[in-house]
N, C-alpha and C positions, 0 to 999 in steps of 0.2 A: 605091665610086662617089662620085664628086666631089658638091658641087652642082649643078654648072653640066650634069653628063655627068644628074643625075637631073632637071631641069629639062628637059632636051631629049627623054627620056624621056618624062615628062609630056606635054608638048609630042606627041608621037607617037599619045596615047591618042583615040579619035575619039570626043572628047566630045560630039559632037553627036549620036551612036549613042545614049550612055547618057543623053543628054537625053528622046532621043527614048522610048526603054526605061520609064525613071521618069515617064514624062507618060502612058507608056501603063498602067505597075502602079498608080499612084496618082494618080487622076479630078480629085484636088481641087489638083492645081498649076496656076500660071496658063501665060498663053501668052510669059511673059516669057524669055528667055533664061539658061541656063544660066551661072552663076559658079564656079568652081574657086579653090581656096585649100590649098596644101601644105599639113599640119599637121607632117610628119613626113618624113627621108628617109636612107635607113641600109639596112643587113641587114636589118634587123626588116623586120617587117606595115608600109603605108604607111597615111595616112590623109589624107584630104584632106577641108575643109570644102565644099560643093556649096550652094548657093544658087540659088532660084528663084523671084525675087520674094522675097515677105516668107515661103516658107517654107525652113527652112535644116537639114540632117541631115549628118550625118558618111560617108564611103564608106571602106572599109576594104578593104587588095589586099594581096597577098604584093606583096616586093620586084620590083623588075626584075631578068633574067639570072636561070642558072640555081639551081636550090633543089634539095636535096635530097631524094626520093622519101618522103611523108606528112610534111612539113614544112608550115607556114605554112598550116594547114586551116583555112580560114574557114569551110566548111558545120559542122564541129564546134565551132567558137566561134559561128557563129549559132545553132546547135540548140543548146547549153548557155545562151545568155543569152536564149534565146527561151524556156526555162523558169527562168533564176534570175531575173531581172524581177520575175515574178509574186510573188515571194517574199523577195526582196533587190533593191529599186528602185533602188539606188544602181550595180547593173549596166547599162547602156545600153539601153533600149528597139528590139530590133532592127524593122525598117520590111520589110524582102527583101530573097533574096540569090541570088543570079546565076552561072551555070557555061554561060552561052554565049560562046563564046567568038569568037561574031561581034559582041557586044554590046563583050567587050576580052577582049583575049587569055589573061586569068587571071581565075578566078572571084571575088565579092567579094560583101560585101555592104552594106546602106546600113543605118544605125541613126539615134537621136536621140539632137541635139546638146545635151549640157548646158551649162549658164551658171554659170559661175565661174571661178576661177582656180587655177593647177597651181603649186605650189610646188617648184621646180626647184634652182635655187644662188641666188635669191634671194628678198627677201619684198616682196610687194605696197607700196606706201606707205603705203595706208592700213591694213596689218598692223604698219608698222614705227612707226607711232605710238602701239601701242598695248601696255601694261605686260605683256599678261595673252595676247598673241598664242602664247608658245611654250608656258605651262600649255594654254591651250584647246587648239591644237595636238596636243597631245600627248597629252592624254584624248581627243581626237578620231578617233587614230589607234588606241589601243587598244579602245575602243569599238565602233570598224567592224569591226576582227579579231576580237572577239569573237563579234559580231551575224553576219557570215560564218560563223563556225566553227558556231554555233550551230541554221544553217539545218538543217531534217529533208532531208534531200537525198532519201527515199527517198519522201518527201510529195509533193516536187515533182519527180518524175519520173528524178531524175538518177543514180539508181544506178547505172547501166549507163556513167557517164563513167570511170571507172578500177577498178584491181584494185587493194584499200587494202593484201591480206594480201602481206607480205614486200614494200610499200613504201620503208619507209624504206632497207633493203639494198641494192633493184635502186637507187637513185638514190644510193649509195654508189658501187657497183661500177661503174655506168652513168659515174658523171663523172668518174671515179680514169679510167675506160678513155678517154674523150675526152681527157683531161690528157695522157694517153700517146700518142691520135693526133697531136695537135697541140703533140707536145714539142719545141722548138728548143734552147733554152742548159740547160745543166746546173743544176739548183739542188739545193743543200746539203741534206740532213733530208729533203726531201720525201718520198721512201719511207718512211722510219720515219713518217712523219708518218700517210700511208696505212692504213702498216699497222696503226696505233693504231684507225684510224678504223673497218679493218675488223673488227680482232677486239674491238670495244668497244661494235655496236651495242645499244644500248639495247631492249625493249620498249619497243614503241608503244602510247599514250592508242588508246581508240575513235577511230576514225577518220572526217573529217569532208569537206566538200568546203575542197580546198587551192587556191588563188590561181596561187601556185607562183612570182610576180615583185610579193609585195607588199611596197611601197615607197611612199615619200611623194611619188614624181612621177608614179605611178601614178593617183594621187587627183586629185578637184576640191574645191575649196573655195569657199564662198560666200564675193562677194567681199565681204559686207556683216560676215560672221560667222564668226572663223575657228574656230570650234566646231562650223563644218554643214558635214559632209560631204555633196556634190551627187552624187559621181559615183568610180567605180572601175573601172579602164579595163584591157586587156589583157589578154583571157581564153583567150587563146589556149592555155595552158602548165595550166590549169586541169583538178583531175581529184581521187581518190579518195583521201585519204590520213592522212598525220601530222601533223596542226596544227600542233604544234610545229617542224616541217621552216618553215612559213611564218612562223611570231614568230621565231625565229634569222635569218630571211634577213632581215628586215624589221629588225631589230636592228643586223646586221653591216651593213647599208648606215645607219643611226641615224649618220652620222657626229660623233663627239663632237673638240672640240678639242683640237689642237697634238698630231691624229695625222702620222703621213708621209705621203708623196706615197701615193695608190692609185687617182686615176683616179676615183676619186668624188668626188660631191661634193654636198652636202646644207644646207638652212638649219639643220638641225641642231644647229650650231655655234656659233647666237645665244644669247644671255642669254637664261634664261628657257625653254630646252626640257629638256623632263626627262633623266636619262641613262638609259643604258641601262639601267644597273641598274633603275631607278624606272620605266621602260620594261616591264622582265619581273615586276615584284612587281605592280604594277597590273593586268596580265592575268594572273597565276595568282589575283589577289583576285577577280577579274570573270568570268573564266573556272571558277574552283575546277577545273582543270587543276595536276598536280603537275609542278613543272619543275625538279625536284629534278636531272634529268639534263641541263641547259641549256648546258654547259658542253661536252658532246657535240655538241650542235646549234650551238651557237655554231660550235664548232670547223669542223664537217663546211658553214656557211654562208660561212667567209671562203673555204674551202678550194674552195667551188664558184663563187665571183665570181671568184676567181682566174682557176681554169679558163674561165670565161668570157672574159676577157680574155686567156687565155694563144691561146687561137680567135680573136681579132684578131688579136692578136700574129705569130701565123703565118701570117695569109694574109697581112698586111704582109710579112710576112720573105722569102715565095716570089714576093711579086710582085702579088699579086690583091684586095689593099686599097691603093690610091695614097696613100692619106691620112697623111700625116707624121706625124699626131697618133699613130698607134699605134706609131710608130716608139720610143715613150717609153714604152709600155707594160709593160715589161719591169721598170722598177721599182716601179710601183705592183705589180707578180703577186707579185714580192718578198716587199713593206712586207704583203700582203694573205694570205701564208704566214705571214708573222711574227703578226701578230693570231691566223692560227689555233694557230699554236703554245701564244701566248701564253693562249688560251684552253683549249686539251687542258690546262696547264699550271695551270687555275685563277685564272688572273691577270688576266684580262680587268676582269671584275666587281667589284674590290675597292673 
């Protein structure tokens, strides 16, 4: 979906309904008029900032057009961070969440808006002035993964969000089979590559609650301090599992310099952030997590962004992503095989 086609979309939504909706669940808004602000506009979950008066919360919706059947559950992303809150603040404080679908045509729900800034492909100004931005960063982000991993999930309620035992397998098997739905051009190795992946897996650590897309654009940062993490966004994909599935992924997107093209793209790349390697020794020190098998998980992480992209890749190719930009995707899925190779292979890390 273009901009301009999700813009007209918005435009369709009868905000005046979900004004009227939130004035009536929450006593304490004024009589001021409702403001909308896109945060987001893609495949994914959308997000838009909602303003009323001096009070301001975030609304979060599946895409526009159709989705595929238990895709994009926001009552399961509200009930999981309506109990990890309590217990991991840096999850978004959910407000309520909505499945009438006179109120808009897709269920949603409204949380609180945090304050700071999201490090995306670049860095703040007043990050970029400063010697000690990508250490702090960078203990920052290992830090958070830990203090996640570390949650009692069963203290606070959350056991019942995934099945941890034969984990790491079924999300082998599960994205090796998506790779296969959504396969267009022929690429070299890949099967051998699979096949590595599936007679290699690893036992899994005790199992913890997993993120499942943590990343550093995922996060907020204060803008005062870039050693405070405010906020950890996108719980949608969140569930029961193998920590270490989330430090590889979070790793393999760790973009380090004068990699190839792959469609990613990260501050990663500045002076001053640690690498990957100094990445995983930190949280196996922090964690006392053995990541002795890492190179597995590396592997099994470039190998599932791939697929990711290889899923744009193909709806561009038949027709049902307009967007040019994925027209090019095809070599970042490459460059993004090649890392996993280079990883099955040991080589990643040295």
């Amino acid at each position: 979906m273009s901009q301009q086609q999700f813009q007209n979309k918005t435009a369709e939504v009868n905000w005046l309904r979900v004004e009227q909706y939130l004035k009536q669940e929450i006593p304490v808004l004024s009589e001021e008029p409702i403001k909308i602000k896109p945060f987001s506009a893609g495949y994914s979950n959308l997000t838009y900032l909602i303003s009323i008066g001096d009070w301001q919360a975030v609304l979060r919706r599946p895409p526009f057009g159709a989705i595929p059947p238990k895709a994009h559950d926001m009552k399961r992303e509200f009930e999981i961070i309506e109990k990890l809150n309590n217990v991991f603040p840096l999850a978004p404080k959910p407000y309520l969440y909505c499945e009438d679908t006179g109120i808009m045509e897709r269920h949603f729900y409204v949380m609180e808006k945090k304050e700071g800034v999201v490090l995306d492909d670049s860095l703040p100004r007043e990050f970029i002035a400063r010697e000690d931005t990508g250490l702090l960063v960078s203990n920052a982000v290992v830090d958070t993964l830990v203090n996640l991993h570390d949650v009692d999930y069963k203290a606070a309620g959350l056991q019942d969000i995934g099945y941890p035992d034969g984990y790491l397998s079924r999300q082998v098997h599960g994205w090796i089979k998506r790779f296969h739905h959504s396969k267009t051009d022929d690429i070299s190795s890949v099967e051998t590559l699979e096949k590595w992946l599936i007679d290699h897996i690893p036992p899994s650590p005790a199992p913890t609650i997993v993120h499942n897309d943590f990343k550093l654009n995922n996060m907020m940062f204060s803008a005062k301090d870039p050693g405070e993490v405010v906020g950890v966004f996108d719980w949608e994909l969140s569930t029961l599992g193998d920590p270490l599935t989330d430090l590889a992924s979070s790793i393999a997107y760790w973009t380090a310099p004068d990699e190839e093209e792959s469609g990613l793209t990260s501050v990663t790349t500045n002076p001053g952030f640690f690498s990957r390697k100094e990445m995983l020794e930190l949280y196996a020190k922090k964690s006392g997590r053995d990541i002795s098998n890492i190179d597995y998980y590396l592997t099994f992480a470039f190998y599932k962004i791939a697929v990711i992209l290889q899923q744009l890749y193909y709806r561009w190719k038949i027709g049902e992503a307009p967007d040019e930009r994925f027209g090019k995707l095809n070599i970042g899925i490459q460059n993004l095989l090649n890392q996993a190779a280079k990883a099955q292979r040991k080589q990643l890390l040295r």
